[in-house]
C-alpha positions in Angstrom: 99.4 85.8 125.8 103.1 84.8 127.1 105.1 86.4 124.7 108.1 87.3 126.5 111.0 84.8 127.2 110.4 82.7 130.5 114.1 82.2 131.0 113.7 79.7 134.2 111.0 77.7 132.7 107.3 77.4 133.1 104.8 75.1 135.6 102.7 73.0 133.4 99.0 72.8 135.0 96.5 70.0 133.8 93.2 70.1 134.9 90.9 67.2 135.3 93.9 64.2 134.3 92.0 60.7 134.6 94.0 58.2 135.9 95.1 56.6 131.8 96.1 60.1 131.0 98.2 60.8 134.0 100.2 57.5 133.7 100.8 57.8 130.1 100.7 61.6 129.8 102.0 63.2 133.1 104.1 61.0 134.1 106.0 60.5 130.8 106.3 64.8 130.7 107.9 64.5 134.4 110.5 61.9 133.0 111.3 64.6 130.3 111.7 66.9 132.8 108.6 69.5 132.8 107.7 70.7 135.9 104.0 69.2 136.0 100.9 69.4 138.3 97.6 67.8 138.1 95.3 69.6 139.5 91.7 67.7 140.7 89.1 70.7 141.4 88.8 73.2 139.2 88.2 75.9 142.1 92.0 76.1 143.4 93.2 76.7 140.4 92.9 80.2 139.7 94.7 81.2 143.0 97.4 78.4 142.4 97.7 80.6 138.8 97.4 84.2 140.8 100.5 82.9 142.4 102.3 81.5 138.9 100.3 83.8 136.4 103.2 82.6 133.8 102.1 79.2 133.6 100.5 77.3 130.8 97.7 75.3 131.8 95.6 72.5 129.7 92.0 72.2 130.7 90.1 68.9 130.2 86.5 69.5 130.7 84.3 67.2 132.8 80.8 66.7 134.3 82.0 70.2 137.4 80.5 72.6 134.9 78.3 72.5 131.4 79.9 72.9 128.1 79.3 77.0 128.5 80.4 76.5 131.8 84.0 75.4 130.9 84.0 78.4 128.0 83.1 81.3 131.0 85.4 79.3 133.1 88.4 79.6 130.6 87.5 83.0 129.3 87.3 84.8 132.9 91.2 84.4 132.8 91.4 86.9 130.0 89.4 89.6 132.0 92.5 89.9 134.5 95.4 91.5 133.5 97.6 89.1 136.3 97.0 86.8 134.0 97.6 88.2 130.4 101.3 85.8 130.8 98.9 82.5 131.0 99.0 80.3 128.2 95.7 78.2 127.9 95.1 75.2 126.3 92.1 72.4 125.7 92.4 68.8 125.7 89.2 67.2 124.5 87.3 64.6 121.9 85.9 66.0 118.8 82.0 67.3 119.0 79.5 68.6 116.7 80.4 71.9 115.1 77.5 73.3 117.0 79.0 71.8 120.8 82.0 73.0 119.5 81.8 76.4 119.2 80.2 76.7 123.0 84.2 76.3 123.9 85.4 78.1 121.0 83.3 81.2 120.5 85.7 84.3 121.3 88.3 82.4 123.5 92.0 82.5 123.1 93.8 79.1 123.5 97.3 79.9 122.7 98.2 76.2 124.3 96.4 74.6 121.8 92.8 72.7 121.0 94.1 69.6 121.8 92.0 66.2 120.3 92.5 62.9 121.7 90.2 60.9 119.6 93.7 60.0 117.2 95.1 58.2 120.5 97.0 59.4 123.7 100.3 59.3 122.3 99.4 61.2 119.2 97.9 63.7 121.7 100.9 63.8 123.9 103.3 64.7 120.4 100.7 67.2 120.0 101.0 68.6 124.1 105.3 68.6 123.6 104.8 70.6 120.5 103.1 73.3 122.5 105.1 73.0 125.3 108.7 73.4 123.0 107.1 75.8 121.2 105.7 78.1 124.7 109.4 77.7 126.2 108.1 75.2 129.1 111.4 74.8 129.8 113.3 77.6 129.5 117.4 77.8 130.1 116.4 75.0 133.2 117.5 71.5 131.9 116.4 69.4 135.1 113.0 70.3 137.8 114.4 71.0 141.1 113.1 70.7 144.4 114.0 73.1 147.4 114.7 70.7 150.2 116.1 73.9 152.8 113.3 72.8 155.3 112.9 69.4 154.7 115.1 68.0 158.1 114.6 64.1 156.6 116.2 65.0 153.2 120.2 64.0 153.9 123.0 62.0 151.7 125.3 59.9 154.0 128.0 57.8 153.7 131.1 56.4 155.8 134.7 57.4 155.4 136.2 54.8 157.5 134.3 54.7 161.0 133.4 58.3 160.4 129.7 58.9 159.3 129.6 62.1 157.0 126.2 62.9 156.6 124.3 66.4 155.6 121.3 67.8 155.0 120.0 68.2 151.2 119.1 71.8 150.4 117.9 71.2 147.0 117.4 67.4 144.8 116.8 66.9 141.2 117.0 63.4 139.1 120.7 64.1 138.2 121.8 66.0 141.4 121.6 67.0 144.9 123.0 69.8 146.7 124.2 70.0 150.5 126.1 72.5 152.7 129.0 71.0 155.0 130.9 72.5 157.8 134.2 74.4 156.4 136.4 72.4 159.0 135.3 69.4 156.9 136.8 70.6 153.5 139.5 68.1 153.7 137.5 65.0 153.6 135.9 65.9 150.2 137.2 67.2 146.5 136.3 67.9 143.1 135.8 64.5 140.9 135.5 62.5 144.4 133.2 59.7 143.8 131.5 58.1 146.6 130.4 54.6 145.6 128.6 54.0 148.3 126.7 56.9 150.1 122.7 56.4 150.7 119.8 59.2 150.0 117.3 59.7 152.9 113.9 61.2 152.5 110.9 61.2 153.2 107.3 61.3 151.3 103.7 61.5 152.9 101.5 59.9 150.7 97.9 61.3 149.9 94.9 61.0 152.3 97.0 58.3 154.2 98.6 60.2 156.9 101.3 57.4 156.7 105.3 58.1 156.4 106.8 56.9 153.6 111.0 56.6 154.6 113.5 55.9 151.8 117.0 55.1 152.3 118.2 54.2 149.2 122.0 53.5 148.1 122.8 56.1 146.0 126.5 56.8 143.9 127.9 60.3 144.0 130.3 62.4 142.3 131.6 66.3 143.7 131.1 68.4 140.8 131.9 71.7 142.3 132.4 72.9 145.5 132.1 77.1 147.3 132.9 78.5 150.2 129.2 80.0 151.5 130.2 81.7 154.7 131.5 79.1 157.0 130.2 76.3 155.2 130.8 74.6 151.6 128.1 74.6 149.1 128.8 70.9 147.7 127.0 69.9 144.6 126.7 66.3 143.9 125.7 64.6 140.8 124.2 61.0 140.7 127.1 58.2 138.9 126.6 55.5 136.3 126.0 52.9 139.0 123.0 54.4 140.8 119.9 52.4 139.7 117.2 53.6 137.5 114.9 52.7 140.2 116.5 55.2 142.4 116.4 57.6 139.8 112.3 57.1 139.9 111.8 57.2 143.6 113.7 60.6 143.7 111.5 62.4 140.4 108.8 61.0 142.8 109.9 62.5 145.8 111.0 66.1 143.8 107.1 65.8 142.7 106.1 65.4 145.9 107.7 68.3 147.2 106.7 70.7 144.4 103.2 69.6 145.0 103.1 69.7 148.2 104.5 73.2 148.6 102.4 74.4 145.7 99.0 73.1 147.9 100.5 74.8 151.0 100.4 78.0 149.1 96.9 78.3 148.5 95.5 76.5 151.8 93.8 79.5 153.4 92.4 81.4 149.8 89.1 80.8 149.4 88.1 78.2 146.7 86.5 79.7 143.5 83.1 79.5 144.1 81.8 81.7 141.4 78.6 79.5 139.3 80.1 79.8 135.5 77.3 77.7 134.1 75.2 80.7 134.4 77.5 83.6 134.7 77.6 86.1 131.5 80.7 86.6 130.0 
């Protein structure tokens, strides 16, 4: 399906991720830096893929539809040409030749028939492999998150009894970026490392309605700086003394963001509510 080179990488969808296989799967492909999102009900995801139809997605089949179910499921993709970019892929124990061939059977998984009955890890190698080898990545070395309307999201830090603090317009786990006031371009330079400037953000956690806010003490280092109109496009990376701890709560945070965002996107489409245990395909 995707042949063509996805320069700026690729979402990564999994589909029905218990809880083991998200802690040892998922979140271990996030660390390595592949923009990742588990996805619960099998009905959003088609218009979450309408909207990112050069993804690659790994199904994991479940009790939500029968065995021919999951095949009509997965081969509907291939009767809409949005989606002739989508890479497909099963993750699954191995069955009876028989069982077998009700996913099998004139389907194209270009993501791979995945089997996990050799272990998780052995099926993670197997899920990097495909990903490497389907340009996941692309040219992009780090996920980013896009923080323009997130008012919460600033870096802060003192320069004598001066507070200097701006809002984040984008975050990553080695880097943020932030736009300052031209009239300021004195008080900051290339190579400038701030050793003690603080992250601010904030993450509302699923179903809880609750606000989670994070201050944490961060170290920075000006990498480049450009004039943007009247204001300086600052890029900051993260130094040797931030804590690894930091480093997690900020992936989390650029997952929550992509997630969130990605959710928002398809909150008024209608779910997919087409029966594919029965449907003829």
């Amino acid at each position: 399906m995707a042949n063509e080179k996805v320069f700026m990488g690729r979402k990564v969808f999994f589909l029905n991720a218990p809880t083991g296989f998200e802690k040892a799967v998922i979140d271990s492909l996030r660390s390595m830096e592949y923009e990742v999102y588990s996805i619960k009900d099998y009905r959003v995801l088609k218009e979450m893929l309408r909207l990112n139809p050069d993804s690659i997605v790994f199904i994991i089949p479940t009790t939500a539809l029968n065995f021919r179910g999951w095949r009509n499921f997965i081969k509907s993709f291939e009767n809409e040409t949005i989606f002739s970019p989508l890479d497909v892929g099963i993750i699954m124990r191995k069955m009876n030749p028989e069982r077998e061939s009700l996913f099998l059977d004139g389907v194209q998984y270009d993501a791979g028939l995945i089997y996990v009955d050799n272990g998780i890890y052995d099926a993670m190698r197997k899920i990097v492999a495909a990903l490497d080898r389907l340009n996941a990545k692309g040219i992009r070395k780090y996920v980013r998150a896009d923080c323009k309307s997130e008012k919460s999201a600033e870096i802060y830090w003192f320069k004598g009894e001066k507070m200097l603090k701006f809002n984040i317009i984008d975050i990553s786990s080695v880097g943020v970026a932030a736009l300052f006031p031209a009239r300021l371009q004195n008080d900051i330079f290339v190579n400038q490392v701030i050793s003690s400037a603080y992250i601010n953000m904030e993450i509302v956690p699923d179903g809880t309605g609750l606000v989670e806010r994070n201050q944490l003490p961060i170290e920075l280092k000006i990498s480049a700086i450009k004039v943007v109109g009247e204001n300086l496009l600052v890029v900051f990376m993260y130094g040797n003394e931030t804590a690894i701890s930091v480093i997690k709560k900020i992936r989390e945070y650029v997952t929550y963001i992509l997630n969130r965002n990605l959710y928002a996107s398809v909150m008024n489409l209608p779910l997919d509510n087409i029966d594919y245990n029965v449907l003829g395909i």
